[in-house]
N, C-alpha and C positions, 0 to 999 in steps of 0.2 A: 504494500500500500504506500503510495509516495503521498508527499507532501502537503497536494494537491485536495487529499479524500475526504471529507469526512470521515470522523468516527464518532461523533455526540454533537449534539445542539446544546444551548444554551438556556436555562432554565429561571423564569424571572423569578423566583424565590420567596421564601416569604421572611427573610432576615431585616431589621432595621437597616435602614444606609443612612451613613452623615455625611457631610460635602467639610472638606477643608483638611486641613495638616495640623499638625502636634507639633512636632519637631522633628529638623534635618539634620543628619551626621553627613559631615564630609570628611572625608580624606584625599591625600595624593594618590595619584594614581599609581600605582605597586609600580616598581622598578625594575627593567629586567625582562622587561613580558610586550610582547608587540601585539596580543589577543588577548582572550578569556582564560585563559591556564591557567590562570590565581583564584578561578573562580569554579567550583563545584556545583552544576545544576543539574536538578532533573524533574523534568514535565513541567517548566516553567517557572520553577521555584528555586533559589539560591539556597544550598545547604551547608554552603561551608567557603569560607576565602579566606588566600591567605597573602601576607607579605603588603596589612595596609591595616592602618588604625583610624579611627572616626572618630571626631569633635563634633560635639553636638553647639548648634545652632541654635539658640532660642530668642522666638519671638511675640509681638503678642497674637492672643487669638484672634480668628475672622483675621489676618491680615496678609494671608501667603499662601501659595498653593502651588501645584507641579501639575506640569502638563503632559501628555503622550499621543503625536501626533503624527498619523500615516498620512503619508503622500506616496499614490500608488501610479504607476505609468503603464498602462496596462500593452500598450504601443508597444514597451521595451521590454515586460517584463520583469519591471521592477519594482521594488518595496523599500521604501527609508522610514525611519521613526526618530520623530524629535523628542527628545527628551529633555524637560523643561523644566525650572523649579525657580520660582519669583519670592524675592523673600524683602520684608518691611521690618528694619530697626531702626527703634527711636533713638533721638539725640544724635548729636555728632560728637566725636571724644577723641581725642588720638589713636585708643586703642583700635576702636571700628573702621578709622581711616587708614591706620597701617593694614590691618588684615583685610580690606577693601584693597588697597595696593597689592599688598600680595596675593591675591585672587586673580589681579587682573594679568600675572604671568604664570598662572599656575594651571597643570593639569590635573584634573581632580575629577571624584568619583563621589557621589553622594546616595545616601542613604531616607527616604522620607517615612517618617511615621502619620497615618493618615488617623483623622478622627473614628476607624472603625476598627483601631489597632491593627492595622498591616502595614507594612514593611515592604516598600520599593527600591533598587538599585539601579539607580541613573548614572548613563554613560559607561557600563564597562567594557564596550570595544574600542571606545576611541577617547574618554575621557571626557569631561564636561572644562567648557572655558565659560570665563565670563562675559557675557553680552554687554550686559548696562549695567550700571554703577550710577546714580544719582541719587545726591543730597539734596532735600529742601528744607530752609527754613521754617515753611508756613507764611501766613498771613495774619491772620486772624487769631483769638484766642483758643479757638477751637480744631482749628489744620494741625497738617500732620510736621514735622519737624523730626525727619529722620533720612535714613538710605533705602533706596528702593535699589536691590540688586534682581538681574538673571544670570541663572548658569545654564548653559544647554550643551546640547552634544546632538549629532544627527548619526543616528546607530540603524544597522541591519535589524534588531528584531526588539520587538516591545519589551517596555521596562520587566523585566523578572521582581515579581516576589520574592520577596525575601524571608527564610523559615527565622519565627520570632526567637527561638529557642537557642540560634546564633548571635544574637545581638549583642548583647553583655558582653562577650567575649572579643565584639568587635572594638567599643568602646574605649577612646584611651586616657579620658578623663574621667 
């Protein structure tokens, strides 16, 4: 059976679903490795990586979210997916503005916790750069007065889940 076949449809479920992110872990992207070979999956799911540790990311809620987006050429027979992750932190400080700089020469791999406790891994064939980077002060008493960053990567095959039961371990703070 190739690629191509079905083997199950899709089933709308009767689970609650929430919309929005928790928190992202990023790291660099493992060293040494020109593919996936750091990375142990199977049926979609990431069970194990090695040779990369994740900083977690936090921000407030309602303000970030990750995106996965196929663009398909059917002309050429081909598949890309974007992989997307928008994130908003308040204030401006030296520490956010350095680690804002070094993002914007880094290759890097990111991990997102969704509000329905899963676990996605963005960019592991080619790594995530950073797109935008912008600070605003606000305006008003009420505007926001923070960094609106994206990191993306355009990848072969949809973001992989990631099994919860690895995380901890991924973790390097």
């Amino acid at each position: 059976m190739g690629t191509c076949d079905f083997t199950q449809g899709i089933s709308k479920g009767c689970n609650p679903n929430s919309s929005g992110i928790v928190e992202v872990y990023i790291g660099n992207y493992p060293t040494g490795y020109t593919g996936t070979e750091w990375l142990t999956e199977t049926g979609g799911t990431a069970t194990g990586m090695s040779g990369v540790s994740f900083y977690t990311f936090e921000f407030p809620k309602n303000s970030s979210n990750w995106t996965d987006e196929a663009t398909i050429t059917v002309e050429k027979s081909t598949a890309s997916f974007k992989h997307m992750v928008s994130m908003y932190f308040p204030k401006n400080d030296a520490d956010k503005r350095n680690m804002i700089y070094t993002m914007a020469y880094a290759n890097m791999i990111a991990i997102v916790k969704d509000k329905n406790d899963k676990y996605f891994l963005l960019g592991p064939q080619c790594g995530l750069s950073l797109d935008t980077g912008a600070f605003a002060s606000g305006t008003a008493p009420g505007d926001g007065n923070g960094w609106n960053i994206s990191l993306s990567s355009d990848e072969n095959k949809p973001a992989f889940e990631v099994s919860s039961s690895i995380i901890s371990g991924l973790l390097a703070d």
